[in-house]
C-alpha positions in Angstrom: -71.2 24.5 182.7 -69.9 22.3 179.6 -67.2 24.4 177.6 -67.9 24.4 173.9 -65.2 22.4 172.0 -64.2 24.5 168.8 -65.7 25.8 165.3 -67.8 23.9 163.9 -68.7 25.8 161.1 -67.8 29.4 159.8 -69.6 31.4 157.6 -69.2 34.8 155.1 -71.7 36.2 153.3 -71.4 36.7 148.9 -73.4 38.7 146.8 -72.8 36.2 143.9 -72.6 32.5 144.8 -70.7 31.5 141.1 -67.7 33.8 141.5 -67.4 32.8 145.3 -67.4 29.4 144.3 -64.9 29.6 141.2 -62.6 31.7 143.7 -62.9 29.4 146.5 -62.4 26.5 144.2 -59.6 28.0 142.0 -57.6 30.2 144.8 -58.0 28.2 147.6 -58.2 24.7 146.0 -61.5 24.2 148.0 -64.0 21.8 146.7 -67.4 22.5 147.2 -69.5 19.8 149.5 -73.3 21.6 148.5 -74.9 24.1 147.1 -78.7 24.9 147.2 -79.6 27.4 144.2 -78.7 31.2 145.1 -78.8 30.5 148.8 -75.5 29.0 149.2 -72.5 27.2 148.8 -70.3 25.2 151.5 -66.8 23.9 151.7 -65.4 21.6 154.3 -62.0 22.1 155.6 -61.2 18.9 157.7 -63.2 18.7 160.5 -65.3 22.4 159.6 -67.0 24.1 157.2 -66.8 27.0 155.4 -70.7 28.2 154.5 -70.9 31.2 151.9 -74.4 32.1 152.1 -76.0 35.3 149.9 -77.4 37.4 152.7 -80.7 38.2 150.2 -81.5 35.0 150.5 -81.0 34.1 153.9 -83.1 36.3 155.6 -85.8 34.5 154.3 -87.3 31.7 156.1 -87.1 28.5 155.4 -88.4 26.2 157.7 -86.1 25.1 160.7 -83.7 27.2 159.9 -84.0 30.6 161.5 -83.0 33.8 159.3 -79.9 35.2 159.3 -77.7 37.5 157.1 -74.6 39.9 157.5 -74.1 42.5 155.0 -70.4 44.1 154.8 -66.8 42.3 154.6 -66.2 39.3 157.1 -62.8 38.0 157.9 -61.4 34.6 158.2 -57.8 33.3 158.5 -56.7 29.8 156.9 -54.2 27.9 158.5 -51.1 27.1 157.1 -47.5 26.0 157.8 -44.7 28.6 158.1 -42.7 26.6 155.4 -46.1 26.8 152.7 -46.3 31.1 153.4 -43.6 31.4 150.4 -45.7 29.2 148.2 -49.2 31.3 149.0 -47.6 34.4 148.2 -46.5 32.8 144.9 -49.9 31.3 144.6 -51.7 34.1 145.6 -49.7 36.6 142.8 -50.1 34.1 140.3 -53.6 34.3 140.4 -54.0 37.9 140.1 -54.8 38.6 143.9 -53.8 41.5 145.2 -51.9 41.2 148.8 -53.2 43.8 151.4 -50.8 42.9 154.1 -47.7 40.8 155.0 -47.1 40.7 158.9 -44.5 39.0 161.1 -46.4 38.8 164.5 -44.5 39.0 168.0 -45.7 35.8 168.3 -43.9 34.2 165.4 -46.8 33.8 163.1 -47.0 34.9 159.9 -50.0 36.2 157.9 -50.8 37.0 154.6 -54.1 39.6 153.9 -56.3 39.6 150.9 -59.8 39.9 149.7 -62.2 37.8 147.7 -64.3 39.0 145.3 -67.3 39.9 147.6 -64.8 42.3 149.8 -64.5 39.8 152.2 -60.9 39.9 154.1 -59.2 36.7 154.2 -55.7 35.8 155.7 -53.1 32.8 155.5 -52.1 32.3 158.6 -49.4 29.9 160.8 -50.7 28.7 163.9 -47.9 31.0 166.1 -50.3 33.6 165.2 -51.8 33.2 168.5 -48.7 31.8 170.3 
């Protein structure tokens, strides 16, 4: 059986597509790569993408595309370098976010916890996270 080869594409789900955006954008110095209407908004990071999609909206059919929808927070952790952690916590603060959690894994990593304006848990993490 062929092995799958990575993420190609991660999605959360945002009751209001404009505030996601402006946070995405502003906080995480994202730029968006498309939006269709109230349906959704995407981001690519390198090689993936980040999809934001209102879940009202994509439990609807449209066309190819089967329906689909979560409804609650998701979570999703951003890489970073261990030497750019002081900088997001500066960053982060700055902009008014609130940090949840700070953690020093056995690993190495390091992560920093917060939440975006949908409830949505997101983390800055090093890649020794997972060793």
């Amino acid at each position: 059986m062929p092995a799958v080869k990575g993420i190609l594409e991660t999605c959360l789900y945002v009751d209001d597509l404009a505030v996601a955006e402006a946070f995405y954008s502003k906080v995480l110095n994202l730029t968006p790569f498309s939006r269709v209407g109230s349906r959704h908004v995407f981001f690519r990071l390198g090689a993936q993408m980040l999809l934001l999609f209102n879940p009202a909206e994509t439990v609807k059919a449209t066309g190819e595309v089967p329906p689909h929808g979560a409804y609650g927070a998701g979570h999703i952790a951003f890489a970073v370098s261990a030497a750019e952690i002081p900088a997001w916590r500066e960053h982060l603060q700055a902009c008014g976010i609130s940090l949840e959690a700070e953690i020093t894994w056995p690993s190495g990593g390091q992560s920093i916890y917060f939440r975006d304006p949908a409830g949505n848990s997101l983390e800055v993490a090093t890649v020794q996270t997972w060793g």
